[in-house]
SEMIDREN-450544 format. One line per 10 residues: number of its first residue (from 1); their letters; for each residue z, y, x of C-alpha. Coordinates in nm, 2 decimals. Layout:
% SEMIDREN-450544
NUM	a	Z/Y/X; ... $
This chain:
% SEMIDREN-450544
1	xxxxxxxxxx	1.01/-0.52/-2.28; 1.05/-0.19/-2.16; 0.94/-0.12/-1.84; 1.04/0.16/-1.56; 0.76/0.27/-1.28; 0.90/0.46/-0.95; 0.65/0.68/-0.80; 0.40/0.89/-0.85; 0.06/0.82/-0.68; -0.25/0.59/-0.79 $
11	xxxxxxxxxx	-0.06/0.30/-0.72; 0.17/0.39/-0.98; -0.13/0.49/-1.18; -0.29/0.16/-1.14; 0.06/-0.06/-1.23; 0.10/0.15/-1.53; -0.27/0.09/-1.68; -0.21/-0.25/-1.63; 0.14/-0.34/-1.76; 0.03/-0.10/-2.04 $
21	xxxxxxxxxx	-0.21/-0.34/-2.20; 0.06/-0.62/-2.16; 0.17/-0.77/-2.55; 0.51/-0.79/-2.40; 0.52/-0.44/-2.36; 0.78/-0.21/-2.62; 0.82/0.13/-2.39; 0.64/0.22/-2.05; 0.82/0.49/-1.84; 0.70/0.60/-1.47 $
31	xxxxxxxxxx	0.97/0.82/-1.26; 0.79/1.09/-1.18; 0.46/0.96/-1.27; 0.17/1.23/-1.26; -0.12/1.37/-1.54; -0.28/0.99/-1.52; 0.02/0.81/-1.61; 0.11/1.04/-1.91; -0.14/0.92/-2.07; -0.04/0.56/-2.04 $
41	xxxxxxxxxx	0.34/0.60/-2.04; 0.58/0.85/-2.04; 0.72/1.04/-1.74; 1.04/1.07/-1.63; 1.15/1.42/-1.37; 1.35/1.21/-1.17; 1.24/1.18/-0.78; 1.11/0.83/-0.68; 1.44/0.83/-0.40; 1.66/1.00/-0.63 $
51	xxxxxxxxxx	1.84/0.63/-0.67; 2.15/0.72/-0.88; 1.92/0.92/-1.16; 1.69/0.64/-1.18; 1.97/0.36/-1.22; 2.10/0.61/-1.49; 1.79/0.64/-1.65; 1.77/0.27/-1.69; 2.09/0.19/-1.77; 2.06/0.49/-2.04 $
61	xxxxxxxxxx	1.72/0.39/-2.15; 1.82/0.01/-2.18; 1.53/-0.05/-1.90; 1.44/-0.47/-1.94; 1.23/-0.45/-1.55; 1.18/-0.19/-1.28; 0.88/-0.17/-1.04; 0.94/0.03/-0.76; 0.58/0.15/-0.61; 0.61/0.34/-0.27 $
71	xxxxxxxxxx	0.89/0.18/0.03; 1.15/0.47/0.06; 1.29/0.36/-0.26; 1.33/0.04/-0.14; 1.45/0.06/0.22; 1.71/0.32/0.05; 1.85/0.05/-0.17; 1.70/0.14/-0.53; 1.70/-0.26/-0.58; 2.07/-0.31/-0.44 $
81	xxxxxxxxxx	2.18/-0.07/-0.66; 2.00/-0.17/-1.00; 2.11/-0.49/-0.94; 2.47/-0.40/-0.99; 2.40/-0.24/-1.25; 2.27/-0.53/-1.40; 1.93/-0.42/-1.43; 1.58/-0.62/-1.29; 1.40/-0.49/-1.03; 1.07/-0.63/-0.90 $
91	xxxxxxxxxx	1.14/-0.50/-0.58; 1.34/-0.64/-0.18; 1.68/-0.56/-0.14; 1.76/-0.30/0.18; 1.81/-0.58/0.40; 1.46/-0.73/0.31; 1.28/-0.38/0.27; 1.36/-0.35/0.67; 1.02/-0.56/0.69; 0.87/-0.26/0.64 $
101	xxxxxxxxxx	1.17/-0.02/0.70; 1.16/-0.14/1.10; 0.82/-0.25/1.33; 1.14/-0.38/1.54; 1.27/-0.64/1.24; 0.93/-0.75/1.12; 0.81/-0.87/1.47; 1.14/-0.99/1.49; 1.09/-1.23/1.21; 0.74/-1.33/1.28 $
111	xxxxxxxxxx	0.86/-1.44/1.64; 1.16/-1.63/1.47; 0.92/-1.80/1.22; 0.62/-1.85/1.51; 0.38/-1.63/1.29; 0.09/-1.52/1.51; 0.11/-1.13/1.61; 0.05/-0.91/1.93; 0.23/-0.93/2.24; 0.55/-0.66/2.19 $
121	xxxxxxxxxx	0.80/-0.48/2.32; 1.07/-0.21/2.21; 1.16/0.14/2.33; 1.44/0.38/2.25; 1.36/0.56/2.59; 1.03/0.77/2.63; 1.02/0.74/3.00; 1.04/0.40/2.96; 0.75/0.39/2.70; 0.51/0.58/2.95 $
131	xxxxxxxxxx	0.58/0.35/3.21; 0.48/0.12/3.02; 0.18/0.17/2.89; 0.02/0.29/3.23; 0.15/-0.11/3.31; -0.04/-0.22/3.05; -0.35/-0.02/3.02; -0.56/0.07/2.74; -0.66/-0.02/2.46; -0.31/-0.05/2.32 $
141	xxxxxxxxxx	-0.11/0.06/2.01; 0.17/0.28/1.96; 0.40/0.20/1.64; 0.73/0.44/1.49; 0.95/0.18/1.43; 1.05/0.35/1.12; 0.90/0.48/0.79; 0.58/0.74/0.85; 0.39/0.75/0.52; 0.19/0.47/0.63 $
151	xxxxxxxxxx	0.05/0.76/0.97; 0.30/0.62/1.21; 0.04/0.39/1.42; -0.22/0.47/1.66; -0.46/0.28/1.83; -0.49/0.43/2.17; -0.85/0.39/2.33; -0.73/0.50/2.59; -0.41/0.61/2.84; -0.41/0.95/2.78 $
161	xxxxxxxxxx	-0.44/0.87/2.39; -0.15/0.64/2.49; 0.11/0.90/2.66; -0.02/1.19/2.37; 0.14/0.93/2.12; 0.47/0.88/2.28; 0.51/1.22/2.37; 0.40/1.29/1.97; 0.66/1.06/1.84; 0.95/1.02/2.02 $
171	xxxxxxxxxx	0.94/1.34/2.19; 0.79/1.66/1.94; 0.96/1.38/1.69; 0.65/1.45/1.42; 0.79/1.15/1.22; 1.18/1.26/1.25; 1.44/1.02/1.28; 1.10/0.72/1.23; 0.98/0.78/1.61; 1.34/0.77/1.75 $
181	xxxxxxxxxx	1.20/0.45/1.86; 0.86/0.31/1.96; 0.75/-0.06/1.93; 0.38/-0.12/2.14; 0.17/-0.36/2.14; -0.15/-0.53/2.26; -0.46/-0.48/2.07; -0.61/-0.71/1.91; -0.98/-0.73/1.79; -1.13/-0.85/1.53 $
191	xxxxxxxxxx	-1.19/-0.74/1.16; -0.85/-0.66/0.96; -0.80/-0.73/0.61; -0.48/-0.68/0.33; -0.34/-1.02/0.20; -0.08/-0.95/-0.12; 0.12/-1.20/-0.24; 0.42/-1.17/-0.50; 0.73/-1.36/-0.39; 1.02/-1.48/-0.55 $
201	xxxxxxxxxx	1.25/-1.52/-0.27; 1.10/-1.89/-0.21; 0.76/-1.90/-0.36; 0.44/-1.67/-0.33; 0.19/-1.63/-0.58; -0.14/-1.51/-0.41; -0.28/-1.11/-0.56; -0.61/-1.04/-0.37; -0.72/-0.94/-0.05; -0.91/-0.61/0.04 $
211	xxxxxxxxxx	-1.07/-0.39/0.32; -0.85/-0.11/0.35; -1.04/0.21/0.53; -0.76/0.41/0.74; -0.92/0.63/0.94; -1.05/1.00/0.78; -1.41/1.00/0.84; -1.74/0.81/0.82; -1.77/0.55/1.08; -1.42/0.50/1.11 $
221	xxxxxxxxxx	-1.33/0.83/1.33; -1.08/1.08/1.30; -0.75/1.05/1.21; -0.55/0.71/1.07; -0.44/0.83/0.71; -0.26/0.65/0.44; -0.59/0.48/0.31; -0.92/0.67/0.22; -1.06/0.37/0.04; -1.08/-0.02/0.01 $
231	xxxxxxxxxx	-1.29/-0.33/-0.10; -1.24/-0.65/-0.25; -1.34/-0.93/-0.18; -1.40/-0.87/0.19; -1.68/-1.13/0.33; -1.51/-1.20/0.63; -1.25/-1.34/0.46; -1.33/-1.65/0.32; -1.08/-1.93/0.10; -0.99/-2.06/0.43 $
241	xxxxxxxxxx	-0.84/-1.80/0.62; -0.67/-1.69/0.28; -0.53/-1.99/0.26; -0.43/-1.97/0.69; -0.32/-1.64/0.60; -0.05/-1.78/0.31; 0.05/-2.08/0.51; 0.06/-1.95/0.86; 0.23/-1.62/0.82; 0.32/-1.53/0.43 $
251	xxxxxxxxxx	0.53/-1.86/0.34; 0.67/-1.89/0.72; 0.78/-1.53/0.66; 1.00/-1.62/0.34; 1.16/-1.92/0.49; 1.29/-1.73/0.77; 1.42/-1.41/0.53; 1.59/-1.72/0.31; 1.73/-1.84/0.68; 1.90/-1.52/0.77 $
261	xxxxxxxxxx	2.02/-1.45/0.39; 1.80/-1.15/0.28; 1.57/-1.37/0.04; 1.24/-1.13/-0.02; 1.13/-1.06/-0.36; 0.86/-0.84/-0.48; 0.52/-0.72/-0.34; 0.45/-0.86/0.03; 0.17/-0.68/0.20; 0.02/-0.82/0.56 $
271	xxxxxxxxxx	-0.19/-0.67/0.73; -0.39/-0.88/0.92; -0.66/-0.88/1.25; -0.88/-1.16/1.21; -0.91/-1.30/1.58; -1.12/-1.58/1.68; -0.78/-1.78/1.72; -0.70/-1.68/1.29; -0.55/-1.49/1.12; -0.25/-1.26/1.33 $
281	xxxxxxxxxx	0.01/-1.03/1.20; -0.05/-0.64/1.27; 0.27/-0.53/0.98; 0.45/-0.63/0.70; 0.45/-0.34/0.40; 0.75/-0.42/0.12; 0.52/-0.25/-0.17; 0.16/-0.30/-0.35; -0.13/-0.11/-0.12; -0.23/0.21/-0.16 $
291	xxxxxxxxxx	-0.56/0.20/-0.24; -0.55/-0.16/-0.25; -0.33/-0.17/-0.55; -0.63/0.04/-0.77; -0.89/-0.20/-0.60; -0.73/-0.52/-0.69; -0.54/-0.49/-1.03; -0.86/-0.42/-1.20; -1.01/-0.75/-1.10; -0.67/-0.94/-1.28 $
301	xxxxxxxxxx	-0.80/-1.11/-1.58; -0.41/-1.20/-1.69; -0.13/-1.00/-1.80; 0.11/-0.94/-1.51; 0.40/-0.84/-1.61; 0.50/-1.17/-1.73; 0.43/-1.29/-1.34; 0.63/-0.93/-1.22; 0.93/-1.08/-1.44; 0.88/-1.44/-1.29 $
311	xxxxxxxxxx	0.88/-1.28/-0.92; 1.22/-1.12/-1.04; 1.41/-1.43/-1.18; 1.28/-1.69/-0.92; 0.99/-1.84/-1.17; 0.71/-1.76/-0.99; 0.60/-2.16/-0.94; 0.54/-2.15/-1.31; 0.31/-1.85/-1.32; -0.06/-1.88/-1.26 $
321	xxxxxxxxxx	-0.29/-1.61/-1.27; -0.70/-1.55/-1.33; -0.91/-1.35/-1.18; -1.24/-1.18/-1.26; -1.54/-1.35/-1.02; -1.67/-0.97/-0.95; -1.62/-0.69/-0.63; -1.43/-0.40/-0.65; -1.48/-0.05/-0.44; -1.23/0.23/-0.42 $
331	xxxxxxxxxx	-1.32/0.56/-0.31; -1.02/0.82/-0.24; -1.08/1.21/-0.28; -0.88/1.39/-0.05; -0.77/1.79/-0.05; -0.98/1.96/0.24; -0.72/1.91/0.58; -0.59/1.60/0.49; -0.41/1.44/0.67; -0.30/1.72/0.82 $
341	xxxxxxxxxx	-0.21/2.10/0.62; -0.39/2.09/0.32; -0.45/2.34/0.02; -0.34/2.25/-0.36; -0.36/2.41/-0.68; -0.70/2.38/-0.65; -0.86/2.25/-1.05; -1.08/1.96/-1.06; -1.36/1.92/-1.31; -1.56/1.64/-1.51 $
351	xxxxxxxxxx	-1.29/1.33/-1.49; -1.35/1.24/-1.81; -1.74/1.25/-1.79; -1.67/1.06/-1.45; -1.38/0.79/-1.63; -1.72/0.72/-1.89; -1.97/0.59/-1.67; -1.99/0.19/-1.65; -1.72/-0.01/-1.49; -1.51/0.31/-1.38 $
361	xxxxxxxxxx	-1.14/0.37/-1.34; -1.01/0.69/-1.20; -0.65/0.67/-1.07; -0.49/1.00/-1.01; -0.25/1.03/-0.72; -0.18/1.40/-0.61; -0.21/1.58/-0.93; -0.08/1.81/-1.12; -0.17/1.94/-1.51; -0.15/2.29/-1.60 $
371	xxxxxxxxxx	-0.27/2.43/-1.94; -0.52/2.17/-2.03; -0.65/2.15/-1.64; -0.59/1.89/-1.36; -0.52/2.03/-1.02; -0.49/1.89/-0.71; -0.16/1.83/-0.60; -0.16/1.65/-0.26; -0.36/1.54/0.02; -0.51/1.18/-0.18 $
381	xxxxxxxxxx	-0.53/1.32/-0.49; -0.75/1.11/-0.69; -0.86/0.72/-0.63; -1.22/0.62/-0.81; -1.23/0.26/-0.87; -1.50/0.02/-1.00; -1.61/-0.32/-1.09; -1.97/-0.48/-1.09; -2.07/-0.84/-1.06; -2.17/-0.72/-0.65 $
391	xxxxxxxxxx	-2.00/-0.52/-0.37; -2.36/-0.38/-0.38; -2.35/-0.25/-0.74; -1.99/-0.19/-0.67; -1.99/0.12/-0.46; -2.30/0.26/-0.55; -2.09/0.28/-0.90; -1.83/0.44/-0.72; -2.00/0.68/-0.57; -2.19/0.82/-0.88 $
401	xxxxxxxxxx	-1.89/0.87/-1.06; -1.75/1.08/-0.74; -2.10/1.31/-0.79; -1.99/1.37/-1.14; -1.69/1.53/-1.00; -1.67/1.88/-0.98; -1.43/1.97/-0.68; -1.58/2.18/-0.43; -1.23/2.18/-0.25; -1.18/1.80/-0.19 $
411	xxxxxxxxxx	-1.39/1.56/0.05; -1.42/1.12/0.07; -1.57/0.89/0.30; -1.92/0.79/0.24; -1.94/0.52/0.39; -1.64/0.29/0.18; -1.79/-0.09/0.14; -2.10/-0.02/0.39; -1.95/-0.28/0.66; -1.91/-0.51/0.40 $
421	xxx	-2.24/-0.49/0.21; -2.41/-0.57/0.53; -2.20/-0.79/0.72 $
């Protein structure tokens, strides 16, 4: 088969070291991929929204399955468009991308298919959104209803948190046309975990569940990001609220995109809050996690693109995959600033000693190669995964590969898997 990528983070990174060992595979391309995925596959310059390129490409390159990674792709319509073209995409059409695309339409689905979630309510009008809140009180979370590079939430502790938000997003409009509207909801407690399942419009095949760790800094402060690390598996999920988690709120959710005649194919990510009443919806993402994806694909014992092709063609009931019985930590290195202005061009040293040590993969995300060297490139720049038979083992291999790392520029949480290890 030969095989087309979009995107260019560790996600990508991740999906392309694992299709690459596929027997299937005849030709790996990633569009615009980064130093880590050269290695692997070959890149294509052509912007991960730029959708009439890519559909050339394909079409050009005689492309058998394309894999978007990241959701602006998808909301924009890259599927819709391959797909008259006559090419396979594992990936939601624009109509089902709007799980992710609009807070508004996902909540709207999980009321139509009684899926638990918070208490909600919509608003175009900031006034109104003020008002509001000081109705409500705090704690209480303020959502863009559109796309924000996974930094459009925040979980107000309290009301002036509450009104700084609003006035953030749907006034100063630091999310453009994503904070024209607001959605805000209750908040709920309890611990939150990252269910992945790949559908096929009717079936979902379960991929893992991990600990994703938003916030910047140790001890969960600072500022949400787009993922600084994550674990699998996390304790506090157990089989039984994986399996309340796929038949309370992932299957319900594909009956009731079949209902309104936007069948969902692809990755399906849910966040979740694990109350004392289950398992409740916080979002829907269209896309593999980011760092979930580098966390989970090295546990997969099978080949996955034959279950990517199934998810594409409505085959998915015949697919069964096996999974390694060991933990897996992530640990993301970050530009100094991030996620606010940060510096690049910066060169990082001693990946490859790093990549050696036992049970490592290093994933890059925000780089960039310049005569022999890797620079940083972005604010996540590199994601260091590894395996051991124990969470334990797990991050404390994590860890000493980030010490072999020479970036003087660049910062991580140290405290990735600590929650976990000692719940």
């Amino acid at each position: 088969m030969r095989v087309l990528i979009i995107g260019s983070g560790g996600r990508e990174h991740a999906l392309a070291w694992a299709i690459s060992a596929s027997p299937l595979l005849e030709a790996l391309f990633v569009a615009p991929g980064n130093p880590g995925t050269a290695e692997i596959a070959s890149n294509v310059p052509i912007r991960a929204t730029d959708i009439a390129a890519l559909v050339a490409f394909a079409q050009r390159e005689k492309i058998d399955l394309v894999i978007p990674g990241p959701e602006a792709p998808l909301v924009a319509g890259v599927a819709d468009a391959l797909a008259t073209a006559g090419i396979r995409c594992c990936g939601p059409s624009a109509a089902a991308a709007q799980l992710e695309g609009s807070k508004t339409f996902a909540k709207e689905i999980a009321d139509l298919a009684a899926i638990p979630t918070a208490a909600w309510e919509r608003f175009d009008d900031a006034d109104e959104a003020h008002d509001y809140v000081e109705e409500m009180g705090a704690p209480i979370v303020i959502k863009a209803d559109g796309l924000a590079a996974g930094k459009g939430v925040v979980v107000a502790a309290t009301l002036d948190e509450a009104h700084e938000a609003i006035t953030a997003i749907m006034e100063d409009k630091i999310h453009g046309a994503a904070g024209a509207s607001v959605v805000i909801e209750e908040c709920l407690d309890g611990e939150e975990i990252s269910v992945f399942a790949l559908c096929d419009g009717l079936d979902a095949l379960y991929l893992g569940c991990a600990a994703d760790h938003k916030r910047a800094y140790d001890n969960d402060t600072g500022p949400n990001t787009g993922g600084m690390g994550a674990i699998s598996p996390p304790p506090w999920a157990p089989p039984p609220v994986i399996d309340a988690a796929m038949d309370q709120i992932i299957r319900p959710a594909l009956a009731a995109m079949v209902a309104r005649g936007t069948p969902f194919r692809g990755f399906l990510f849910a966040g979740l809050m694990l109350t004392q009443a289950g398992p409740s919806l916080i979002e829907f993402n269209v896309r593999f996690g980011d760092p979930e994806c580098e966390t989970l694909l090295p546990l997969l014992r099978s080949d996955i693109l034959p279950a990517l092709l199934a998810a594409t063609d409505g085959q998915l009931a015949h697919v069964d995959l096996r999974w390694r019985e060991a933990a897996s930590a992530t640990v993301v290195m970050c530009a100094h600033g991030y996620p606010g202005p940060y510096a690049t061009g910066t060169e990082i040293f001693g990946l490859e000693e790093a990549g050696a040590l036992p049970g490592i993969n290093i994933f890059q995300a925000g780089t960039m190669a310049e005569e022999g060297s890797i620079l940083a490139n972005g604010g996540r720049v590199l994601a260091i995964n590894a395996t051991a038979p124990t969470l334990d083992e797990a991050v404390t291999r994590a860890y000493a590969a980030i010490d072999t790392i020479e970036w003087p520029d660049g910062f991580c949480r140290r405290d990735i898997g600590r929650k976990a290890i000692y719940y």
